[in-house]
MITIKE-753242 format. One line per field, with one value per residue: residue in three letters; residue number from 0; x, y, z of N, C-alpha, C, O, CB in turn. Coordinates in steps of 0.1 Angstrom, whole numbers. Atoms other than C-alpha are relative to their C-alpha. Glycine has a CB too. Layout:
BEGIN
aa	(ALA ...);
i	(NUM ...);
neast	(X ...);
nnorth	(Y ...);
nup	(Z ...);
caeast	(X ...);
canorth	(Y ...);
caup	(Z ...);
ceast	(X ...);
cnorth	(Y ...);
cup	(Z ...);
oeast	(X ...);
onorth	(Y ...);
oup	(Z ...);
cbeast	(X ...);
cbnorth	(Y ...);
cbup	(Z ...);
//
This chain:
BEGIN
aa	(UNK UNK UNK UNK UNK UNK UNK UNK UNK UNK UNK UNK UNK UNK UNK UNK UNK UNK UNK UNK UNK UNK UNK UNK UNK UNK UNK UNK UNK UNK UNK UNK UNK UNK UNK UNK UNK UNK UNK UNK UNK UNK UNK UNK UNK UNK UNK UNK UNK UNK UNK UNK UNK UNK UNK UNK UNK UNK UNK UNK UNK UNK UNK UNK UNK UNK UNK UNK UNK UNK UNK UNK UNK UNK UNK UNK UNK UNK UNK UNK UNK UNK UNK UNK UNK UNK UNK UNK UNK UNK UNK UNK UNK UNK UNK UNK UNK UNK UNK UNK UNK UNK UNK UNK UNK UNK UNK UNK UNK UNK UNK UNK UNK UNK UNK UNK UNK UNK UNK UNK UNK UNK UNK UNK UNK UNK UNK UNK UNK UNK UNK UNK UNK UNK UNK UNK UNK UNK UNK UNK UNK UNK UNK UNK UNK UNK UNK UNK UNK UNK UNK UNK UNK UNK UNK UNK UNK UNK UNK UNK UNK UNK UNK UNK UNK UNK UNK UNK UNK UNK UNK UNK UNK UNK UNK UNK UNK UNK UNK UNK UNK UNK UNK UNK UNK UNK UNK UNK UNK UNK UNK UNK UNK UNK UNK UNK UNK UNK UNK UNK UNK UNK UNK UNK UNK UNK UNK UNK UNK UNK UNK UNK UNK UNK UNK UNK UNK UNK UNK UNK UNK UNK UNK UNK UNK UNK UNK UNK UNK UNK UNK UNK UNK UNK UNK UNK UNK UNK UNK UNK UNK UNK UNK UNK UNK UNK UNK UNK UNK UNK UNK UNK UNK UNK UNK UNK UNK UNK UNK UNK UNK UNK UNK UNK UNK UNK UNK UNK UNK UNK UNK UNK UNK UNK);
i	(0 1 2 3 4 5 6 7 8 9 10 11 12 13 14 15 16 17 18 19 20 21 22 23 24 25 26 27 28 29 30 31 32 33 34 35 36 37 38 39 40 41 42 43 44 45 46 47 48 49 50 51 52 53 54 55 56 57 58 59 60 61 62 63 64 65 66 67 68 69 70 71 72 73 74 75 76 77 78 79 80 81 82 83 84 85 86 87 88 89 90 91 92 93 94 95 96 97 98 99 100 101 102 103 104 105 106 107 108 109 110 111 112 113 114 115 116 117 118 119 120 121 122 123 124 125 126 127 128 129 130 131 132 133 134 135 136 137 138 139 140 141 142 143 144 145 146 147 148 149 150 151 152 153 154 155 156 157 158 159 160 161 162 163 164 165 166 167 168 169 170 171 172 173 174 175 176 177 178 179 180 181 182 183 184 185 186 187 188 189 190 191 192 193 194 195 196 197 198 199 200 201 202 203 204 205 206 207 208 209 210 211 212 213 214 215 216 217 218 219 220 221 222 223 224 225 226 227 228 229 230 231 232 233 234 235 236 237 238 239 240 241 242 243 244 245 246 247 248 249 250 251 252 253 254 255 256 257 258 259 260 261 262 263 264 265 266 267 268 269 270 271 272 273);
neast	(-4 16 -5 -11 4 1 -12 -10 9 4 -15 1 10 -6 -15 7 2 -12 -6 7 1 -20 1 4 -7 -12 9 6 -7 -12 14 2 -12 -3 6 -7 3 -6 6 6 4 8 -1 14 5 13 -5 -3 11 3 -8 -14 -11 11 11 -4 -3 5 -2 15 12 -7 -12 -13 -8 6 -6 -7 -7 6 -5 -3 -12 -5 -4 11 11 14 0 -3 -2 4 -5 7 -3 7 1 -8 8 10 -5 0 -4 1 12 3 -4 5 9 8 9 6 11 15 2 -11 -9 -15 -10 -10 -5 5 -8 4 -7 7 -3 -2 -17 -4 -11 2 -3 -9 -6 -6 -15 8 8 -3 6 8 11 14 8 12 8 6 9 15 4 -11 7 12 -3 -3 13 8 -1 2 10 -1 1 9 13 0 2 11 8 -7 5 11 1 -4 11 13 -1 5 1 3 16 8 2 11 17 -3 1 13 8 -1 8 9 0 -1 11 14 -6 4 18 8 -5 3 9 -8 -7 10 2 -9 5 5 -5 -11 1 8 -12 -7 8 -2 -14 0 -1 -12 -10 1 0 -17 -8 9 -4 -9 -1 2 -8 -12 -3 4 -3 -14 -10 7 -11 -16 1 -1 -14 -11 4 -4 -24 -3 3 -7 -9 -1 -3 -10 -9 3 -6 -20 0 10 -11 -10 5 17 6 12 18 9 -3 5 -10 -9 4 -14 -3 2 -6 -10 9 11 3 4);
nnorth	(14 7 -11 4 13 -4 -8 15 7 -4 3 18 8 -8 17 15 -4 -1 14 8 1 4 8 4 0 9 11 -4 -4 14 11 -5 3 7 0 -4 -4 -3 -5 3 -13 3 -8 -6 -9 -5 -11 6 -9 2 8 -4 1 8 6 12 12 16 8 6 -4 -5 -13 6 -8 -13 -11 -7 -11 -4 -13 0 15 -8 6 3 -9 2 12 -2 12 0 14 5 9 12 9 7 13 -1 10 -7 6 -7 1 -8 -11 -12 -6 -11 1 -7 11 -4 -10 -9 -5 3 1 10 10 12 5 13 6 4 17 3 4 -2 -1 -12 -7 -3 -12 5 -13 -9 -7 -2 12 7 -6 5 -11 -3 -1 -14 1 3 -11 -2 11 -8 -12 11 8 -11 -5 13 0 -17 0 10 -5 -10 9 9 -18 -2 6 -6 -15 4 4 -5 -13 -10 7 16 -4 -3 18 2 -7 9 12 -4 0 16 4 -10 -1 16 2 -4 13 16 3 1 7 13 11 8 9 10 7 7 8 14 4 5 9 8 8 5 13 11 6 9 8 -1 7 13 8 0 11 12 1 5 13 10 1 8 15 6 -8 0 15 4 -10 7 5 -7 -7 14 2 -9 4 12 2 -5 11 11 -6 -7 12 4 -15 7 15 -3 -6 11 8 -6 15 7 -10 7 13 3 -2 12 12 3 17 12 6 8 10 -1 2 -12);
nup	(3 11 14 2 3 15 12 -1 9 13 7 9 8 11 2 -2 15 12 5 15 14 10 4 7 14 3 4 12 15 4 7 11 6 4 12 14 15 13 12 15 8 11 10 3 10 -3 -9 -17 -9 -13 -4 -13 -12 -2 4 -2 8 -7 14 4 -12 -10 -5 -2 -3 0 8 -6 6 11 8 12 6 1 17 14 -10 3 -13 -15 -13 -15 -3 -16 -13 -2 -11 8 5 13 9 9 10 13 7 -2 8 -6 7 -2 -6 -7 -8 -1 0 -2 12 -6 13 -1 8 -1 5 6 8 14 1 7 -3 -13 -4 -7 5 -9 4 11 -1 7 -12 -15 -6 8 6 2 11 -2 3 -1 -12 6 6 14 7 12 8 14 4 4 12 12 4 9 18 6 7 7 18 5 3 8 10 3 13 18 6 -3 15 7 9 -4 -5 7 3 -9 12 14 -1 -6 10 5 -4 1 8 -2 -12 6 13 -5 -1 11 4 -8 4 13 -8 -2 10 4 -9 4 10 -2 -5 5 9 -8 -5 14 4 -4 13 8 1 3 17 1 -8 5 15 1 -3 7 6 -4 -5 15 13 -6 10 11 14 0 10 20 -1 3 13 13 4 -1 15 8 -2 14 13 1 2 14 6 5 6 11 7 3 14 5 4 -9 2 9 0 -13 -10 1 -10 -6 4 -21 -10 -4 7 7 12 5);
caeast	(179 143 160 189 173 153 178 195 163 157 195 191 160 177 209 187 171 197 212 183 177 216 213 182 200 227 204 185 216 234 196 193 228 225 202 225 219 232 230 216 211 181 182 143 137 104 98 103 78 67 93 116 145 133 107 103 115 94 97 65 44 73 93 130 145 144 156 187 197 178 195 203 228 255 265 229 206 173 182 175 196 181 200 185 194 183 179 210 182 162 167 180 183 190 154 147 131 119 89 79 49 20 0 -36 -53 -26 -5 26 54 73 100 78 104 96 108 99 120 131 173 176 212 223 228 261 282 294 330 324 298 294 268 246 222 184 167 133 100 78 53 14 14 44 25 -9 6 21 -13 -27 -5 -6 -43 -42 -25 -42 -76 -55 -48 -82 -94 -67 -80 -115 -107 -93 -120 -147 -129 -145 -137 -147 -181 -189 -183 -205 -235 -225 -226 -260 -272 -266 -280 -312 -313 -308 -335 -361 -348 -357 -394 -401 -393 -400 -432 -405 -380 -406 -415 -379 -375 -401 -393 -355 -370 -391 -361 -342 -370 -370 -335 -337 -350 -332 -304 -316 -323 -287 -274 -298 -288 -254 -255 -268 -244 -217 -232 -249 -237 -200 -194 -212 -191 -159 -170 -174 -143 -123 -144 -137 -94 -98 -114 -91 -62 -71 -75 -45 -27 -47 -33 2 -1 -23 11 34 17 -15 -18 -39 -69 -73 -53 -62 -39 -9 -13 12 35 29 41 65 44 19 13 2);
canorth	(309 302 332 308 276 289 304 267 250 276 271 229 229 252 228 201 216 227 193 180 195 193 159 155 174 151 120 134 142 108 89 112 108 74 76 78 97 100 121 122 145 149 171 186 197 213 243 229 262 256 233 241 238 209 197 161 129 97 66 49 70 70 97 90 119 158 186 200 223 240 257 263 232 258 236 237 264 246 222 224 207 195 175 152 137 104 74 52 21 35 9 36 18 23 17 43 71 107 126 160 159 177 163 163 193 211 216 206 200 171 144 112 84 49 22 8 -27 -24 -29 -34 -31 -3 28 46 77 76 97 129 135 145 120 95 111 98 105 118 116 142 150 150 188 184 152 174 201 176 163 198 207 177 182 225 210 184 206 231 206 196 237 240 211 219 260 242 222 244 273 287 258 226 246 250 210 206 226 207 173 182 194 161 148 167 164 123 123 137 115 84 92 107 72 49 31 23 10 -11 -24 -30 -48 -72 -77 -84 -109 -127 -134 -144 -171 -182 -185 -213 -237 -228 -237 -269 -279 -268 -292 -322 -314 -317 -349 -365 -347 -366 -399 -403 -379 -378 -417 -420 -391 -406 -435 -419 -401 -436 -448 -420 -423 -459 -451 -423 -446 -468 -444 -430 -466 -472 -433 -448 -482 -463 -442 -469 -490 -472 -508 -518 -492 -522 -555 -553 -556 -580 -614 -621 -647 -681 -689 -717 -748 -733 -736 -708);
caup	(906 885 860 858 851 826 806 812 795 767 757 758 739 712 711 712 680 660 660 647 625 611 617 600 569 570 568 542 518 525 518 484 476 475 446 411 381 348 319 285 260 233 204 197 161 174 196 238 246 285 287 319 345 365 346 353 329 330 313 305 336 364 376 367 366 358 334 339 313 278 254 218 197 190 156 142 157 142 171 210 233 268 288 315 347 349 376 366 367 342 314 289 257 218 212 237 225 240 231 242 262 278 313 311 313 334 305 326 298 303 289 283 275 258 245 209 218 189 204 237 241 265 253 256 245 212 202 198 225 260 267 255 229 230 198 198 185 171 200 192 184 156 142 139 124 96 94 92 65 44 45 35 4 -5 -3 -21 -50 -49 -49 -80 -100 -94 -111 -141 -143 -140 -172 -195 -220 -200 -189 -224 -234 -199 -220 -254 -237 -216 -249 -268 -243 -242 -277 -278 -248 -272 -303 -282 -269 -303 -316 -290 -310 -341 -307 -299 -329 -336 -306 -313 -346 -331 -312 -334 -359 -328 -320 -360 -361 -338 -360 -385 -370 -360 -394 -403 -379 -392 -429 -419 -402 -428 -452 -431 -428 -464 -489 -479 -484 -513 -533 -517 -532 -570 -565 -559 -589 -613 -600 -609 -646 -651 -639 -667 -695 -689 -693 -727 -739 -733 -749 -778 -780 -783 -805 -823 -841 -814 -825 -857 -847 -809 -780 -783 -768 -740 -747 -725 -695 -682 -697 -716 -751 -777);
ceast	(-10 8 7 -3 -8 6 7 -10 -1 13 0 -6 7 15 -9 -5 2 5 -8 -2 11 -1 -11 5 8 -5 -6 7 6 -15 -2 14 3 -10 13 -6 8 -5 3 -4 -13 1 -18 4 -11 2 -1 -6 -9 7 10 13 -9 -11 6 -1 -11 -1 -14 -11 5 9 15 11 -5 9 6 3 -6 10 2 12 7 5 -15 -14 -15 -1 0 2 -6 7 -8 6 -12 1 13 -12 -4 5 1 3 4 -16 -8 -5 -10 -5 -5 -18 -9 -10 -5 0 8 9 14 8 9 8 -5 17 -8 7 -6 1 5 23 -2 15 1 5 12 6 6 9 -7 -10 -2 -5 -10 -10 -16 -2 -17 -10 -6 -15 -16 -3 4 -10 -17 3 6 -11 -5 1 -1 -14 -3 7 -3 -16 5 0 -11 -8 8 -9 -16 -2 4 -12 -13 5 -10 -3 -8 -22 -10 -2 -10 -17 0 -5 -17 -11 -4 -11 -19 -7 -6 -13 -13 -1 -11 -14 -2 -2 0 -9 15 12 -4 1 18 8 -3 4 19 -4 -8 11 6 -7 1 11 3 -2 4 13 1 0 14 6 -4 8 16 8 -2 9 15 -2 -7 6 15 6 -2 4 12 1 5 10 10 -3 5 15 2 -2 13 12 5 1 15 11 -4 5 11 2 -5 14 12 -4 -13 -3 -11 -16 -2 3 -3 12 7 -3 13 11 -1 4 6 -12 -13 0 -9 -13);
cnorth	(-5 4 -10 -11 2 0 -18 -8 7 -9 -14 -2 8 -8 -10 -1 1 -14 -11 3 -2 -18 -6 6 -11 -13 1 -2 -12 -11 4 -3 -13 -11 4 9 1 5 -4 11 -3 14 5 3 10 5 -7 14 -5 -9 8 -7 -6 -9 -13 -7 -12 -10 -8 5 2 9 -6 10 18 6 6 11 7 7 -1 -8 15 -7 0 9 -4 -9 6 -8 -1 -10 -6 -9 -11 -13 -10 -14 1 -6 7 -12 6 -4 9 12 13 6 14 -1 7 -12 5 17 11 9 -3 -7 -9 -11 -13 -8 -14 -12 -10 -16 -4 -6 2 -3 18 13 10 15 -4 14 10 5 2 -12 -9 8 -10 6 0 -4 8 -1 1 12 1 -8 3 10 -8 1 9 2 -8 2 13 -6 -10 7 11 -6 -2 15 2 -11 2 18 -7 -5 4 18 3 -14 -13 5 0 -15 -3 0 -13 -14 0 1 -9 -7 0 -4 -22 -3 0 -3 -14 4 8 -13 -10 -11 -9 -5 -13 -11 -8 -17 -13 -8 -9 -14 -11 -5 -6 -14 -9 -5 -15 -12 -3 -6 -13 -7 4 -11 -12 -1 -2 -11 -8 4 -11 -13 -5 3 -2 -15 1 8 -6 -11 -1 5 -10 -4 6 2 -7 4 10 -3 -8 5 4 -15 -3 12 -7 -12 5 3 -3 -5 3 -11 -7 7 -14 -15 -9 1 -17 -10 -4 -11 -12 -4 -16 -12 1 -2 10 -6);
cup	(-10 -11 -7 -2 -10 -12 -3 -13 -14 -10 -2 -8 -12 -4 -5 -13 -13 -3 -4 -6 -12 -3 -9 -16 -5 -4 -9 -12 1 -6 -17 -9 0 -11 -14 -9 -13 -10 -11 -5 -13 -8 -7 -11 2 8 14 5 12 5 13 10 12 -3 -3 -17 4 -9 3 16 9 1 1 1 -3 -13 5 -8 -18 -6 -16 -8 -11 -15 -9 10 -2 14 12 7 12 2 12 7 -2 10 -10 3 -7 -12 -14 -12 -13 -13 9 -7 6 -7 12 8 8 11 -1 -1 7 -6 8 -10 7 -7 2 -9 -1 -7 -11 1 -13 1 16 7 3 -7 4 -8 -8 -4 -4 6 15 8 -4 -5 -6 -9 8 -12 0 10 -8 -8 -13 -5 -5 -6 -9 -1 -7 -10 -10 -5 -7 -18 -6 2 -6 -12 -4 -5 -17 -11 -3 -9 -12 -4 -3 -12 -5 -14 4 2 -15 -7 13 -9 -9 2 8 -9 -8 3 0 -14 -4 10 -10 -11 6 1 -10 -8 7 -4 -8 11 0 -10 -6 7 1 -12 4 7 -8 -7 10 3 -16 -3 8 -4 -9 7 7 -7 -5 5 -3 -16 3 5 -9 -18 3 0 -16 -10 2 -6 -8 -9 2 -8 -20 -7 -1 -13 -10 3 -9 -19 -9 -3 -16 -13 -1 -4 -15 -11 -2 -7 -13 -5 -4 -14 -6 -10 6 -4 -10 5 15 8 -2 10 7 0 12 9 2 -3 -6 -14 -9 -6);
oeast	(-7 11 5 8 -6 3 12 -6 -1 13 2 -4 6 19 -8 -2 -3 5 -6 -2 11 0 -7 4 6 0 -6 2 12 -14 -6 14 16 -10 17 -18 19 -16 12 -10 -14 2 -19 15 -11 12 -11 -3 -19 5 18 14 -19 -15 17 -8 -14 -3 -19 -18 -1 19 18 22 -17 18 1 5 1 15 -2 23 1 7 -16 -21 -24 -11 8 -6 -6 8 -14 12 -24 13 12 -5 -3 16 -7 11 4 -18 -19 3 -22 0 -11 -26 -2 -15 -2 9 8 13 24 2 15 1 -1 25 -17 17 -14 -6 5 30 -4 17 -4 14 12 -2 14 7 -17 -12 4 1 -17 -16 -16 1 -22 -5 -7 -22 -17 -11 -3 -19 -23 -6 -5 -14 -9 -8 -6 -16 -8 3 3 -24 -3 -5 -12 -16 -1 -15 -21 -11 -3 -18 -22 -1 -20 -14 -14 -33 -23 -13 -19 -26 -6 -12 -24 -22 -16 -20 -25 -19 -17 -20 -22 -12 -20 -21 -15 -11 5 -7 21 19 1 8 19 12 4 9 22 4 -8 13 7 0 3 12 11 7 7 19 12 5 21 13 6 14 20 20 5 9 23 8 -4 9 18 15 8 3 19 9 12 12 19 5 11 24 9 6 19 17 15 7 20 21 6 5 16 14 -2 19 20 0 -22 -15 -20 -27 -13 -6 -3 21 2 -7 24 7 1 8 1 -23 -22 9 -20 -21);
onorth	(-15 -4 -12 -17 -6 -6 -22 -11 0 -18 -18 -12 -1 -14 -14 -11 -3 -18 -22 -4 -6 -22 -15 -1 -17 -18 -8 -7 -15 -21 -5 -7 -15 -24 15 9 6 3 -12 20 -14 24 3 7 19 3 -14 16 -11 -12 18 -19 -1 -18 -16 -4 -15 -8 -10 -3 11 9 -14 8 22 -1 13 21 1 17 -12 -3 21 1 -3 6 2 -11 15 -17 10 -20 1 -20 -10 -15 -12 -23 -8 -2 5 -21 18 -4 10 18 11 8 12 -7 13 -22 17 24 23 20 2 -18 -5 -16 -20 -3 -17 -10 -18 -25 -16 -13 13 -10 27 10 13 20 -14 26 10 17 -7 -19 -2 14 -16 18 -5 -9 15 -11 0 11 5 -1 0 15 -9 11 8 4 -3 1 13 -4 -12 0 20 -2 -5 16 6 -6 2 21 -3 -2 -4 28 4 -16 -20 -1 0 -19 -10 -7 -23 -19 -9 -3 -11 -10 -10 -7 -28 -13 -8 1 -20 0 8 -11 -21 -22 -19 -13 -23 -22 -18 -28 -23 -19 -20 -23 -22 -17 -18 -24 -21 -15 -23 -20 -15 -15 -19 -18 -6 -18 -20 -11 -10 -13 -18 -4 -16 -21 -16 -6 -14 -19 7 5 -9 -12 -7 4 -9 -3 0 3 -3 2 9 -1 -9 -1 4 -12 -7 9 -10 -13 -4 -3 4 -2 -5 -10 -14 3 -18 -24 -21 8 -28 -7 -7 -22 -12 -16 -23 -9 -7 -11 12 2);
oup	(-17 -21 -19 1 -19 -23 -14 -24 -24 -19 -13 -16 -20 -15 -17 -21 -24 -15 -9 -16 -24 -15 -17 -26 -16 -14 -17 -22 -10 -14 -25 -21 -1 -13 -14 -7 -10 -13 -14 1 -18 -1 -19 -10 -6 14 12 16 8 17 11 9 16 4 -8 -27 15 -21 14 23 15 -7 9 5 0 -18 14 -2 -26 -1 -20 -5 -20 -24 -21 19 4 21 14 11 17 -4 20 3 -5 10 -22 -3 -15 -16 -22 -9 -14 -25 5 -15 8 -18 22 0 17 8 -2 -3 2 -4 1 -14 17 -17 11 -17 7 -14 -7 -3 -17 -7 21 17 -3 -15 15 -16 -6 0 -11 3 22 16 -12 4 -16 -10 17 -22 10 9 -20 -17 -23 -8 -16 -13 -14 -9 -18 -18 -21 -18 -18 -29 -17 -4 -9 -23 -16 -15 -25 -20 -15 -17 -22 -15 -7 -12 2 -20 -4 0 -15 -10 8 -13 -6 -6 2 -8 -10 -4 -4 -12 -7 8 -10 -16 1 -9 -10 -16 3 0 -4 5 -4 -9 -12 2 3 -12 -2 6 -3 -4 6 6 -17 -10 2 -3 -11 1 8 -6 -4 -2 -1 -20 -6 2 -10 -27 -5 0 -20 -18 -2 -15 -13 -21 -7 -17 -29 -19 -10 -22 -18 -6 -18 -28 -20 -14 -23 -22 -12 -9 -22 -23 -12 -11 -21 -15 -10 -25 -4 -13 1 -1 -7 3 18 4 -4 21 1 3 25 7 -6 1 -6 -15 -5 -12);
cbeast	(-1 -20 12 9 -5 -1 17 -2 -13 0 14 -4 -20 3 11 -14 -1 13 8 -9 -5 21 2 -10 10 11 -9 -4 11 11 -19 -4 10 5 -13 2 -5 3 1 -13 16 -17 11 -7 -4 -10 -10 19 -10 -11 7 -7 8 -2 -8 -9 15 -15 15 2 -10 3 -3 3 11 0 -5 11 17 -10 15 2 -12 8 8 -4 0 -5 13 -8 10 -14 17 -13 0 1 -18 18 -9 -3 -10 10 -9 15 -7 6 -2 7 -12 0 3 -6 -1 -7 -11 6 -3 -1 10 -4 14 -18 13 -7 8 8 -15 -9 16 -8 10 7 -8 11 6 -12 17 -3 -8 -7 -5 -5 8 -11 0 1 -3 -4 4 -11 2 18 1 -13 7 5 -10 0 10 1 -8 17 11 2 -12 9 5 -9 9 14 5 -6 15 14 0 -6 8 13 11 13 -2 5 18 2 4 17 13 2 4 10 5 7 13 19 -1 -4 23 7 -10 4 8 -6 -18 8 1 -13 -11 7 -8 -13 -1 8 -4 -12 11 1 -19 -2 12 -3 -5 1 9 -5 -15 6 -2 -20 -4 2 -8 -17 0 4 -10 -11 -6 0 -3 -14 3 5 -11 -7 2 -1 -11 -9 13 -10 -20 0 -9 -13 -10 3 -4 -17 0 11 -10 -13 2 0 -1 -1 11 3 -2 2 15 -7 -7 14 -7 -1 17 -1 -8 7 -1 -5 -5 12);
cbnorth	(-8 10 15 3 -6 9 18 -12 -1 19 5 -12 1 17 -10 -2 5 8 -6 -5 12 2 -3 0 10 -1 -4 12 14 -10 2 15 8 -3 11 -9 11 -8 11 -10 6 -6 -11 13 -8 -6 15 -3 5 -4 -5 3 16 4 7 -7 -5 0 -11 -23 -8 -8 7 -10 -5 11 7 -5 -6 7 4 12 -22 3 -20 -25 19 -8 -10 5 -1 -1 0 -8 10 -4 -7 0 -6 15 -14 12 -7 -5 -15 0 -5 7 -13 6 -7 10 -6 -6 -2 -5 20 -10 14 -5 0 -1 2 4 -5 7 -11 12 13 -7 -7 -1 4 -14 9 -6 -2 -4 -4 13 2 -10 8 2 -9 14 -4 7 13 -3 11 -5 -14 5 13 -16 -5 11 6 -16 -3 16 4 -15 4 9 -16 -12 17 -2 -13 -2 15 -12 -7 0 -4 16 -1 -7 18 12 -11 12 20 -1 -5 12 6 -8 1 14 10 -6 15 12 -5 -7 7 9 3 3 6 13 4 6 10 11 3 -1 13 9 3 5 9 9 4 4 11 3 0 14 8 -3 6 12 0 6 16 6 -3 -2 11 2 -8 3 18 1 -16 0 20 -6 2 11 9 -14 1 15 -13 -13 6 9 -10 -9 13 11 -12 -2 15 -6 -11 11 6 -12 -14 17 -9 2 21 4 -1 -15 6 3 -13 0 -2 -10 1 4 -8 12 -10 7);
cbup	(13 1 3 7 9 0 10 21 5 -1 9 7 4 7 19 11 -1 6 11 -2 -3 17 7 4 0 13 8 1 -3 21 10 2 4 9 1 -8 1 -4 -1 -1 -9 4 -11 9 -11 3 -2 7 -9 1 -13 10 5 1 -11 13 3 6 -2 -2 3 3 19 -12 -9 16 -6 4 1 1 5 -1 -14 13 0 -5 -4 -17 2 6 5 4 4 -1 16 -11 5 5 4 -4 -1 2 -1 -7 -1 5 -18 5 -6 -15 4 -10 12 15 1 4 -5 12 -7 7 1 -9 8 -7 8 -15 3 -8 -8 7 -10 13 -2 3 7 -12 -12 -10 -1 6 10 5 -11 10 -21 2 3 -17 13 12 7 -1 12 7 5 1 11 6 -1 8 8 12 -7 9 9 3 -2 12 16 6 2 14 2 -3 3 22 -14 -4 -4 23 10 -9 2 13 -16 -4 9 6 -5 5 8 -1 -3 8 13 1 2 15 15 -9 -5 12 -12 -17 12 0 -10 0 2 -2 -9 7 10 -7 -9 10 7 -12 5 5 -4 -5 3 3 -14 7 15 0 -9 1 9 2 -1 12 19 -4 -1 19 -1 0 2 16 4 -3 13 11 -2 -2 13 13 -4 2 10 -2 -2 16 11 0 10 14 7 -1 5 11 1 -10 1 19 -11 -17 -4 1 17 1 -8 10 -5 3 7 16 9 2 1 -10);
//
């Protein structure tokens, strides 16, 4: 009878079991399944190496979704499509924009997502595609390897213009000009007393000239306030005489009688008498 009561309990607690744990399945997939998602596609120019199946989405630091699917953009093979499941809250936008990402020192590869704010209207599937396509951003490694190369040739321009400038011809104008120099160096301190003395001499006329052209300025004040009238003067005077000769020329040429009988007398006015 014990045998058989036993066997009674094993068998309830094993029912008892099973149906929880079913039921806890069943609670589980109706609480997960009443999370949404939606997909989105992003297009990589850049290699997605450690990237995986799974690997989570996050938009500014939170977990919104995962990676469902990698592969090769069958119209343009430089491109890799990933598509991602995403929390339908996540405020996808068309200022959204997805960047390739590594966490911390882990190296864990993930889709960081962001938004610039630059449109915040929602983003949606446009004809022609399966599902809304997020553009991207080149991730930190693409953006130092730009950097890198930008700088290889920009010290290669600078390696290039420094061979040219360092020929055969420029090195010998280097000499030439060095030489000059050289040359002009030991010009001057042979010839530094006669600098000197020039020098002073420049300065001494520089200090005489100063006077001088004070007295310049004196002499021509008093050309303006003395000399000046006093020719304007002489100048009206000598109009006035030439004026007059020139009137006794025409009267001579009329009547040259006047050189012995004199100048005619006018006749008299309105009650005069001759």
């Amino acid at each position: 009878m014990d045998t058989d009561v036993n066997y009674t309990l094993v068998g309830a607690f094993v029912i008892f079991l099973v149906s929880a744990v079913v039921f806890s399945v069943i609670w589980l997939s109706s609480g997960l399944s009443a999370i949404q998602y939606s997909n989105y596609l992003i297009y990589s120019q850049e290699s997605v190496s450690g990237l995986s199946i799974d690997a989570p989405v996050e938009y500014n630091g939170v977990n919104v979704g995962a990676v469902k699917a990698i592969s090769i953009d069958k119209s343009n093979p430089h491109l890799v499509k990933v598509l991602l499941s995403i929390n339908t809250s996540t405020p996808i936008t068309r200022g959204t924009v997805a960047t390739l990402t590594t966490k911390g020192i882990t190296g864990v590869v993930f889709i960081a997502l962001k938004d610039s704010g630059n449109d915040l209207t929602p983003l949606v599937t446009v004809s022609g595609q399966d599902y809304p396509v997020i553009p991207t951003a080149p991730s930190i490694f693409m953006r130092l390897d730009i950097a890198l190369t930008r700088l290889s040739k920009n010290l290669q321009t600078v390696a290039d213009a420094f061979r040219s400038l360092m020929d055969k011809e420029n090195l010998k104008s280097f000499k030439d000009i060095l030489a000059n120099l050289d040359r002009l160096t030991t010009t001057l301190s042979a010839n530094s007393q006669r600098l000197n003395l020039l020098i002073l001499n420049t300065t001494r006329a520089s200090q005489q000239l100063t006077p001088l052209l004070q007295s310049s300025t004196s002499a021509m004040k008093t050309l303006e306030l003395q000399t000046l009238p006093t020719t304007y003067r002489l100048l009206s005077n000598l109009n006035d005489v030439a004026r007059t000769l020139g009137e006794v020329s025409t009267q001579l040429k009329q009547n040259p009688s006047m050189l012995i009988r004199g100048a005619a007398v006018p006749p008299p006015g309105p009650g005069e008498k001759r």
